[in-house]
Structures are given as structure tokens and as C-alpha cells.
C-alpha positions in Angstrom: 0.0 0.0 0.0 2.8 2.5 0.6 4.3 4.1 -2.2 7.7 5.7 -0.5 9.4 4.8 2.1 7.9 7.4 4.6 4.1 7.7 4.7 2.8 10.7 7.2 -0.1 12.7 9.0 0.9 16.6 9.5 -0.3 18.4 11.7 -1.3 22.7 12.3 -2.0 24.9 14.1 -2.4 28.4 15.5 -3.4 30.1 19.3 -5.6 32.7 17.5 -6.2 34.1 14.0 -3.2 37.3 14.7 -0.1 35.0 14.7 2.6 36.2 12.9 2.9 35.0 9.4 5.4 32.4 10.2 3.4 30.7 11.9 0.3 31.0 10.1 -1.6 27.6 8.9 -0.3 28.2 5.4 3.1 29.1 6.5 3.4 25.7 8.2 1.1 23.9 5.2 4.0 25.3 2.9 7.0 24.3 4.9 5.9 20.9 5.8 4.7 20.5 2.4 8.2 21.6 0.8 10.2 19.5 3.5 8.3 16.3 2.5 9.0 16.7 -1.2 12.2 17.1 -0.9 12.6 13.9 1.4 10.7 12.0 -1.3 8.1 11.7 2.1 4.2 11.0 1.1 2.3 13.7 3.0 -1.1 11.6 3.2 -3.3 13.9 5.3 -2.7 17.5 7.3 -4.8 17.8 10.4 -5.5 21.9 10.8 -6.9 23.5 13.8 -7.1 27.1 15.9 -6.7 26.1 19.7 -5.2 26.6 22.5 -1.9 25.8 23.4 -2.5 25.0 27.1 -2.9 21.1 26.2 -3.8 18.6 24.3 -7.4 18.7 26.1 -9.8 19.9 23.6 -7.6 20.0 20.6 -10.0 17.3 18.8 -8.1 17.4 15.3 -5.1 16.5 17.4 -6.5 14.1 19.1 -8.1 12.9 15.8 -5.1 12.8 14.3 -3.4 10.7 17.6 -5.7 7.8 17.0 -5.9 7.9 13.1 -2.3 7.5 13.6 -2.4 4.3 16.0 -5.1 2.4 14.4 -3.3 3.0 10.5 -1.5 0.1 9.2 0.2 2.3 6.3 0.9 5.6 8.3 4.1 5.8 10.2 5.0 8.8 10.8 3.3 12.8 12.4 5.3 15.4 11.5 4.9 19.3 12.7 6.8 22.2 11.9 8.2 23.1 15.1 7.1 21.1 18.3 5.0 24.2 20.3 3.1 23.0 17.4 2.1 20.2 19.4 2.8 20.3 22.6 3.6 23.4 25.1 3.1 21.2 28.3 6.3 18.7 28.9 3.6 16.1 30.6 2.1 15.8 27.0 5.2 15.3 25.0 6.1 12.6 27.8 2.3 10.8 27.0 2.3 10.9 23.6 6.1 9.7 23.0 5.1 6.5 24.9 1.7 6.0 22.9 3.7 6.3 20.0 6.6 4.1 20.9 4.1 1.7 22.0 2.4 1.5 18.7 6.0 1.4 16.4 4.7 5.2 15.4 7.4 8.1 14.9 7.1 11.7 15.3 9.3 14.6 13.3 9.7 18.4 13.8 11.3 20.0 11.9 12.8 23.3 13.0 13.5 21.1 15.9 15.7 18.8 13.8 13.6 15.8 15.9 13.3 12.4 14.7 12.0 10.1 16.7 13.4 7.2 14.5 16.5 7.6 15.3 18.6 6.2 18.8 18.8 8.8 21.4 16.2 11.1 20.3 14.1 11.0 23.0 16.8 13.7 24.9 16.5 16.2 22.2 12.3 15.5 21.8 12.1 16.0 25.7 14.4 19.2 25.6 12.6 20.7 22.7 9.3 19.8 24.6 10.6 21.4 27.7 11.9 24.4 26.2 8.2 25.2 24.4 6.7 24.7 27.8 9.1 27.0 29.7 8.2 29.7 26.4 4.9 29.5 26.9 5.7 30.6 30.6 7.6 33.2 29.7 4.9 34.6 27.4 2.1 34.4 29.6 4.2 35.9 32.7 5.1 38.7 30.0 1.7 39.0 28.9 0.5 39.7 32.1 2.5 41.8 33.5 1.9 44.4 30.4 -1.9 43.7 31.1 -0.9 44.7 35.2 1.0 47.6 33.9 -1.8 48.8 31.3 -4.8 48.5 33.9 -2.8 50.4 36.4 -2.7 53.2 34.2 -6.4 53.0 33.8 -6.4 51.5 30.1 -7.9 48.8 29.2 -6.7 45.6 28.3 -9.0 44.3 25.5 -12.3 42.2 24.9 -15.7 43.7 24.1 -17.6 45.5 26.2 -21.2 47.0 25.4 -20.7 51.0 24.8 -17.0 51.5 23.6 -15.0 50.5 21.0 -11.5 50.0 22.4 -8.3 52.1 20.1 -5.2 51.7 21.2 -6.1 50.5 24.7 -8.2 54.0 24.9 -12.1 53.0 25.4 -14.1 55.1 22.8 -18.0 56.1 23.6 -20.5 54.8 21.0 -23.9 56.7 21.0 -25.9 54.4 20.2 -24.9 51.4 22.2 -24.4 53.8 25.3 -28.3 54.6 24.5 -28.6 50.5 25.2 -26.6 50.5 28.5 -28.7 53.0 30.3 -31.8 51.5 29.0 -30.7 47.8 30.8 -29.8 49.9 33.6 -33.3 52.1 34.1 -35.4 49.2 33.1 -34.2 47.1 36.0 -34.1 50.2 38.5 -37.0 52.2 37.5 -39.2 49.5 35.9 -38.1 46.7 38.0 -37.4 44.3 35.3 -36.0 41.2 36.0 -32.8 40.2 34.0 -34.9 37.7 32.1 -37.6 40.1 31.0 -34.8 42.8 30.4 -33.4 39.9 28.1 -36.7 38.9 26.4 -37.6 42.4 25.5 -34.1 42.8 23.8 -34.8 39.6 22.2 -38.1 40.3 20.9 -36.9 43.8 19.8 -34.2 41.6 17.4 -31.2 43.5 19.2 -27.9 41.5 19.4 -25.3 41.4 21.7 -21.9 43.0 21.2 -20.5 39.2 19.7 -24.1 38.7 17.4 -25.9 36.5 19.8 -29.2 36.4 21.5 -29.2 38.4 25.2 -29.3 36.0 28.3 -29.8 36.7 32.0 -25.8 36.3 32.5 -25.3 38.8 29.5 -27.8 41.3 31.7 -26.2 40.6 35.1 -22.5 41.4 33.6 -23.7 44.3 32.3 -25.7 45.5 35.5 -22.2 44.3 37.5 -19.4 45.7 35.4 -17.6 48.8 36.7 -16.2 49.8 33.5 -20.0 52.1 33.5 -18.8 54.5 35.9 -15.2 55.2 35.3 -13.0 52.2 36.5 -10.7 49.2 34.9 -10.6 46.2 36.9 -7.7 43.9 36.9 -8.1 41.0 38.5 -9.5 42.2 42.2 -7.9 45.3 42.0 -10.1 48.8 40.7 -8.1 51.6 38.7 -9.6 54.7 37.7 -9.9 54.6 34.2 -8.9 57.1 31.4 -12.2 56.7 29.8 -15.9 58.7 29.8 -18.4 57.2 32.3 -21.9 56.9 30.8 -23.6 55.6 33.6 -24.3 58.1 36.2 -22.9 57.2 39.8 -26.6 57.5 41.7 -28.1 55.1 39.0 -25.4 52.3 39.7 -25.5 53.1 43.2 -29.6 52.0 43.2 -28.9 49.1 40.8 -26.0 47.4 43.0 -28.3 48.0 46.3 -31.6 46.6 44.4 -29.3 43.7 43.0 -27.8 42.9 47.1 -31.9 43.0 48.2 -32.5 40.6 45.6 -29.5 38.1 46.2 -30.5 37.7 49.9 -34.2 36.6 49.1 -34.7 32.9 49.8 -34.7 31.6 46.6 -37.4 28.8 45.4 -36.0 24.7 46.1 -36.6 22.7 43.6 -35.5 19.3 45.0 -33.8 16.7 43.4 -31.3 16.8 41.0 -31.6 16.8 36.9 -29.1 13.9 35.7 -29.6 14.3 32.2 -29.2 18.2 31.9 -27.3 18.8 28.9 -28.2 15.6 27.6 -31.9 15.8 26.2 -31.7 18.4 23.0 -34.5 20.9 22.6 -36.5 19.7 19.4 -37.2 23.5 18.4 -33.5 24.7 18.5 -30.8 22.4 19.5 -30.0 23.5 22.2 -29.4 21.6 25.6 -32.6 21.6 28.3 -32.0 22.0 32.1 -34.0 21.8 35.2 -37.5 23.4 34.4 -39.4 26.1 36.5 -40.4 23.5 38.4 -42.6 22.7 41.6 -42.6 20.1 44.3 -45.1 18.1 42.6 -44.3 18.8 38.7 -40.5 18.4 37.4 -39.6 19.1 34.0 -36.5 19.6 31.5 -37.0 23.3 29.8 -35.3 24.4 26.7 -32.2 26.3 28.3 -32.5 29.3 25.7 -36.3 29.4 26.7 -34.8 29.7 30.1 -32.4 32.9 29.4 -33.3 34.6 27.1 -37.2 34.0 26.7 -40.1 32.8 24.4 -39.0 34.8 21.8 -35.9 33.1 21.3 -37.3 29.3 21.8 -40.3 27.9 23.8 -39.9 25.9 27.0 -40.7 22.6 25.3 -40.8 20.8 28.7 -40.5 17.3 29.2 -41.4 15.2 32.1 -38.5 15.1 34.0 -40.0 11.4 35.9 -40.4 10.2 32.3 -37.2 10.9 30.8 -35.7 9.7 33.4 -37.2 6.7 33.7 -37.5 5.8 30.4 -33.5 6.8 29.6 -32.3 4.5 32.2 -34.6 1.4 30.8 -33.0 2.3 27.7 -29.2 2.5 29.0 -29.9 -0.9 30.8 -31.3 -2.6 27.6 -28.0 -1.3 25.7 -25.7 -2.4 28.2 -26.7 -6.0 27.8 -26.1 -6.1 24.4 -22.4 -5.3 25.0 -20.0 -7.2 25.2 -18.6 -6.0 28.7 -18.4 -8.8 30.7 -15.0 -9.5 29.6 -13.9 -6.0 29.5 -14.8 -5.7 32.6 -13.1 -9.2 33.5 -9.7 -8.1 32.2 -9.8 -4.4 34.3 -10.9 -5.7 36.9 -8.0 -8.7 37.4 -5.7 -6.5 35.8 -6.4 -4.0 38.9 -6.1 -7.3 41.2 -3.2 -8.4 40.0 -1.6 -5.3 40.6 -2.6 -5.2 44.2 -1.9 -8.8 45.0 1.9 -8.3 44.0 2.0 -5.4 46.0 0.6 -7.1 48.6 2.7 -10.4 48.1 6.1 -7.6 47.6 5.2 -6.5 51.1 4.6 -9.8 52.3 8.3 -10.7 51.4 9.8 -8.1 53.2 7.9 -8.8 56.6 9.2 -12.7 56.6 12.6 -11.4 55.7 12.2 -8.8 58.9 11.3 -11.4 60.7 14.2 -13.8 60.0 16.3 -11.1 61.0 14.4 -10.6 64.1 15.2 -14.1 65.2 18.6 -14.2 64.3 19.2 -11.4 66.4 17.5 -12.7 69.5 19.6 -16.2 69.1 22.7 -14.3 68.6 21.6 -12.3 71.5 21.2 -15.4 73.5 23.9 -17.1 72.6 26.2 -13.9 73.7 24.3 -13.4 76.6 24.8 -16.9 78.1 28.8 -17.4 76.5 29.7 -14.5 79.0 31.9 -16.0 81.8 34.1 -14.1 84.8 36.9 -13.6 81.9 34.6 -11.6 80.1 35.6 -7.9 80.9 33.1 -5.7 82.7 32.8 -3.6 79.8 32.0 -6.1 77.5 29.6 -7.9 79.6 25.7 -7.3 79.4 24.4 -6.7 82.1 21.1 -9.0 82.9 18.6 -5.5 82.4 20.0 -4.6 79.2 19.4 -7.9 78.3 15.9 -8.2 78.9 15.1 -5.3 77.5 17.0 -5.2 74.3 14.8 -9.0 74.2 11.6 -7.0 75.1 12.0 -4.6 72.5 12.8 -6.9 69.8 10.1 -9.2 70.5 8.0 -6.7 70.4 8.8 -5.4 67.2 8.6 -9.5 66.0 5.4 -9.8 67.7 4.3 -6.6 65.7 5.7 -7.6 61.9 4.0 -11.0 63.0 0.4 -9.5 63.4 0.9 -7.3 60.4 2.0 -10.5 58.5 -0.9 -12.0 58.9 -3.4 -9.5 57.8 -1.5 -9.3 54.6 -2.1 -13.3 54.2 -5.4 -12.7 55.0 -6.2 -10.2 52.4 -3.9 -12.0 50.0 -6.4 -15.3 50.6 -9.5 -12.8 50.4 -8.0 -11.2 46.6 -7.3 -14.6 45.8 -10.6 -15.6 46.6 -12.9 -13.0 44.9 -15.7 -14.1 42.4 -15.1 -11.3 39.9 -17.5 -13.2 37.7 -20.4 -12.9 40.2 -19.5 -9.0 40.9 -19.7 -8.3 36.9 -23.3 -10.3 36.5 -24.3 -8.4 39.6 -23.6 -4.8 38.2 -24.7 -5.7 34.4 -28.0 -7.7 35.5 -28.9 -5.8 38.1 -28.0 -2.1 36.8 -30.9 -0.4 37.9 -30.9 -1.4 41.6 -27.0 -0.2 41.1 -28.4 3.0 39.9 -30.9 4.0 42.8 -28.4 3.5 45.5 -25.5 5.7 44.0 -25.4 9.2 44.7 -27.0 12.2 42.8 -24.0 13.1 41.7 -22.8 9.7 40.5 -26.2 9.2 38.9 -25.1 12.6 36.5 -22.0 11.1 35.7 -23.0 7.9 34.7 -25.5 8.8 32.6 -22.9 11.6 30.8 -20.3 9.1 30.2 -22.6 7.1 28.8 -24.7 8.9 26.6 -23.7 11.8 23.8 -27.1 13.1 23.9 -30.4 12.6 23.5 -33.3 14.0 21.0 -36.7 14.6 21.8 -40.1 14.3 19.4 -41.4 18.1 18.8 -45.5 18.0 20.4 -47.4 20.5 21.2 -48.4 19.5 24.7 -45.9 18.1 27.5 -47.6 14.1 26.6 -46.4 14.7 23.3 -42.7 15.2 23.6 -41.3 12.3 24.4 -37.9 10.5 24.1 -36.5 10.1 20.3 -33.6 8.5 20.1 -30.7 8.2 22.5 -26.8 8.5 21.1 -24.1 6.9 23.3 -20.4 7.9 23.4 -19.7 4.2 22.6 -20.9 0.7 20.7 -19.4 -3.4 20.3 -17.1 -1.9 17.9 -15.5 0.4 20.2 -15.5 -2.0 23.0 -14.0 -4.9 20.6 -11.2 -2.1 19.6 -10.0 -1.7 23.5 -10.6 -5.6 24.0 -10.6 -7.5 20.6 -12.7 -11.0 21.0 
């Protein structure tokens, strides 16, 4: 299948969309590209993407790219233009260079002059590695210290904020948007608007935020707490008097800020128990993930979360039966589980984690009989010296009969101690050795549900999350209408067969 000796997977990528232009995607594209041909390498497939450089975590073309890599029979080889490419945390470098000497895979940077292939790489990949990691300090220590020194001149340090336009670090006043801020801030002092009717209204109006989107009650509450209105830059806890005009006038914060602190000490409404599969179910109208529902103690329901922030003008509440969904999820999770094949996945972790225990235990084990032996040999040499002693014996040498006893005391004692601790570890050597793992496994696949109702509310959540990718609901015009679609787990046989072939 190969048709040169090299076959490989590049990979790009950039912070943000200002890096310099030797950086840029096609800067690296072209490189890579150009280095390939003239190595008589086949470039099969680049993996592009604008992320973070923090991780790997939530880079999903690298981590793509990571298991294409693994699981390809003619792909060898990832090469990268320079290794911050890929990694700016030396943790990272360190996890992926064993997944890829585990799977016979090599990796290539190129202003780096790393090959992987070759003996005695792994220095210069772990150096390189380290050296990104200790730049990306650098930057972020130098970025915010010129963020401290900006703020403390009363300049701001970027972002967008409802009312100016930021030049230079200078904030300028636009009209029209300042018109907006003092009508959020009168509507909730004067009118005594909510922030989710202050939202709605906006919403209905067809106004947009400052970054195109529908307003929420969090986009209201920022607004109604942000400090920037009346003159000051924050940075971090710390306020600065800003260079910048105020538009909000001090008496008409001053009355928002007390109504808001009157508001916040209210007892607020319990809705008891806990929503597991918020996030989960989908909205049928828009798409978006429903939460816990306006709900009372006798009705529970899952609501549309746009319906939720930013009102019916946005999406309607959709509600579904939160006993229902619930109910019917879990029948639904237990059903798939027993088509599985998990038993013996579950077979192989679980010994696997026994294993490991019992030679730990067994290691331990070891080293208490060989304390022990010691132990004795010291109390029969003891002996032995103890009753050799004659009257040619000098007085200095001799041990006297209290020291004797109680060196024997203390010794014993210590035996007596290694002895008892000896024997718990053969006891729960015997106990490991004796678990029915077999019986366990039937018990939690079998009997999942009564598993279910005596785990936490918390675990409950989890479970069904890292089980299930989502979960789409019919659209109905009444509550009995809307009811579960189809469910979409994170996994099936042929990922379970991929982590434990048959």
C-alpha cells in the first residue's frame, strides 16, 4: 500500500487568528509540504486546527489525528513544523512519546531537527518539549505583567464591552450602544425588570449582543455588575480609575447594586432533586441543551435552556417530564448495556487491577518474613552472647542482665508486631485470591438499575454523561407529546472490541 518509504499525518495549528505570518496555517502547510518533497516523504493527510496551546485537552483534530495515527496500518510517521506546534506542556510530549513508541509510530519536527526514529532522540524531543513549555511561561508571565502595567494606568486591556470601542487601549463612547446600556440599567431600577424580561424584551426587539448573539440573563447581570460604566478598569480584584468617559451616572449604579444585594438575599425557590440528564436531552425547536425546568414540588420538568435565558422569543420551554425521561433513559441504558460485550472487559480491568494489588501485597509480604528472620537471628545471637559470658569476660563487655531483657523486650515486640501485620497481609492475600469477579460483573450488568438507585446524585449525572452523547426529543405541542426520540451513546461493540478484541 505505501508508495515511499515514509508515509505521514501533519499536523497545524495556531493560538488565534493574529499570529505572525510564520506561523500562520499556510506558512506551516508550505513548509511541511516543501520538506516532505524534498525527502521523497508521502504527505497523506494534514490535520488543521485554531486552539489553545495550554494542552492537548480539547484539541480534537489533534487528538483525531493521535488515534488515526495508532489504528493505520500504512501511516508511520506525524510530522509538525516546530514542536510548540504540538505540545507546550512537557507532561504531553512525555504521554504521547510513549503511545507512540508503543504502537511502532514516529514523530518529526522539523525546525526542531527531531526524529524520533533515530537512537537517542528522546533527549533532544524531551528538551525541545521542555523548552516550548518554559516559552509559553515566559509569554504568559510577560503578557500579564503588560496587562498589570496597562490597567494600572487606567487603560484597558482588551475584549468587548457593550458601549465603547477599544483604540489603542483607549475606550471610545458609541452613542448608540451607550443609549442600550442606560436603557438595561433604568429598566431594572426604575421598571423593576427582572434580568430575564430585560433579556426577552431585547430579544423580541431583534437587538444582538456585542458578539451577534441572543441576550441571556448572564449577559444582563454582567452588564448590571461591570464597573467599566462608571469610570474604573478592573484587573483581577484590584479597581483603577480609568482614562475613559463614564456613561452611567454614579446615583443610577449606586440604586442598581443595592436593588441587585436586596435581591440576592431573598430565599430563593428549592426545587429538590437533582436533573441527571441536563445537557443531555436536546430541545427539538432549536438544538440546544434543556435543564432543570421552573419546576414545583409536585411537577419536574427539563425546559429548553435558551427558553430559560433569554425568553419565548428566542425558543419555547418545550418541557418534558422530568419522571419520564428519566425513567425511560435508564430502561433504555440498561437494555444497551446488555447487548455489549462488557463482561470480559470488565473481566480483564478488573483482574488487571487485582493483580496489581496482590503483587503489592505479596512484595510487602516478602519483606515482613525477611524482617522477621532477621528478628530471630538477632534474638539467638543475643542469646547465645548473653549466656557465653563467663568471669573472663571484661566488665565492659559484659551485658548486664537488664540490658538484656530489654533489648529481648523490645525486639520481641517489634517480631510480635511484623508477625500480626503478617498476617493480615495473608489474609487479604487469601480474600483477593478468593474474589468471584465473575459474580461481581453479573451483579452490576443484571442488576444495573438497583446499582443506579443507590448511587449518589451526583454519580447518577455522571453515569448517565459518560454514557450517553445526547439525547433528541419528538417536537408535540403539549408536554404528553414530547417524548424521548432516540438516544446517542459515546460508545458501541465496535469500540468495546477495539479496546478488547474478541
Amino acid at each position: 500500500m505505501k508508495n515511499s518509504e515514509k508515509v505521514l499525518y501533519s499536523y497545524v495549528r495556531i493560538s488565534t487568528g493574529k499570529q505572525e505570518n510564520n506561523t500562520s496555517i499556510e506558512n506551516q502547510r508550505k513548509v511541511i509540504k516543501d520538506f516532505c518533497a524534498a525527502q521523497g516523504y508521502e504527505l497523506v493527510t494534514t490535520y488543521s486546527e485554531t486552539a489553545s496551546a495550554k494542552s492537548i485537552n480539547g484539541r480534537s483534530q489533534f487528538i483525531k489525528m493521535i488515534n488515526d495515527l495508532i489504528s493505520s496500518k500504512d501511516v508511520d510517521y506525524l510530522i509538525v513544523l516546530k514542536i510548540d506546534r504540538a505540545f507546550r506542556k512537557l507532561l504531553d510530549s512525555l504521554y504521547i512519546w510513549d503511545k507512540l513508541q508503543e504502537h511502532n509510530k514516529y514523530f518529526i519536527s522539523i525546525l526542531d531537527n527531531v526524529n524520533t526514529i533515530y537512537p537517542y532522540s528522546k533527549d533532544t524531543f524531551i528538551f525541545s518539549a521542555y523548552q516550548a513549555e518554559k516559552e509559553r511561561e515566559y509569554n504568559l508571565v510577560k503578557t500579564y505583567s503588560g496587562m498589570k502595567i496597562k490597567a494600572s494606568k487606567g487603560l484597558f486591556n482588551g475584549g468587548k464591552v457593550l458601549g465603547y470601542e477599544s483604540v489603542n487601549g483607549n475606550l471610545r463612547v458609541i452613542p448608540n450602544e451607550v443609549a442600550l446600556v442606560r436603557y438595561i440599567f433604568k429598566k431594572y431600577v426604575y421598571d423593576n425588570w427582572g434580568y430575564k424580561k430585560i433579556a426577552s424584551e431585547l430579544n423580541l426587539q431583534g437587538i444582538k449582543t456585542t458578539r451577534n448573539k441572543e441576550w441571556t440573563t448572564n449577559t444582563i447581570k454582567t452588564i448590571l455588575e461591570n464597573d467599566i460604566y462608571i469610570g474604573y478598569i478592573k484587573w483581577k480584584d484590584t479597581y483603577t480609575e480609568g482614562q475613559h468617559k463614564k456613561i452611567i451616572p454614579q446615583k443610577l449604579w449606586d440604586k442598581a447594586q443595592e436593588i441587585k444585594s436586596k435581591k440576592s438575599i431573598q430565599p430563593k425557590k428549592i426545587h429538590p432533586g437533582t436533573y441527571p440528564l441536563s445537557g443531555l436531552l436536546k430541545c427539538p425547536q432549536c438544538g440546544s441543551p434543556m435543564v432543570q425546568g421552573n419546576s414545583s414540588q409536585k411537577y419536574k420538568y427539563y425546559q429548553c435552556n435558551k427558553n430559560k435565558m433569554s425568553g419565548k422569543s428566542v425558543c419555547s420551554s418545550n418541557l418534558v417530564k422530568k419522571e419520564y425521561a428519566e425513567e425511560y433513559v435508564l430502561d433504555k441504558v440498561v437494555s444497551y448495556l446488555n447487548t455489549l460485550n462488557l463482561s470480559a472487559l470488565l473481566k480483564q480491568i478488573i483482574l488487571s487491577n487485582l493483580n496489581s494489588t496482590l503483587v503489592s501485597l505479596e512484595e510487602e509480604a516478602t519483606i515482613l518474613k525477611n524482617s522477621l528472620k532477621q528478628a530471630e537471628k538477632k534474638l539467638s545471637d543475643l542469646l547465645t552472647s548473653f549466656y557465653k559470658q563467663d568471669e573472663e569476660t571484661d566488665d565492659e563487655e559484659k551485658l548486664s542482665t537488664e540490658t538484656f531483657k530489654a533489648i529481648v523486650f523490645e525486639t520481641d515486640y517489634l517480631k510480635r508486631k511484623d508477625q500480626q501485620k503478617l498476617t493480615e497481609l495473608n489474609n487479604r492475600i487469601e480474600i483477593q485470591k478468593k474474589i468471584d469477579i465473575n459474580s461481581d460483573i453479573e451483579f452490576l450488568i443484571n442488576d444495573f438499575k438497583h446499582f443506579y438507585h443507590i448511587i449518589s446524585d451526583q454519580d447518577k449525572k455522571l453515569l448517565f454523561h459518560n454514557f450517553i452523547k445526547e439525547i433528541h426529543v419528538l417536537k408535540g405541542n403539549s408536554v404528553k407529546e414530547r417524548k424521548i426520540k432516540e438516544i446517542i451513546f459515546h460508545f458501541d461493540n465496535n469500540d468495546i472490541n477495539s479496546i478488547f478484541p474478541i
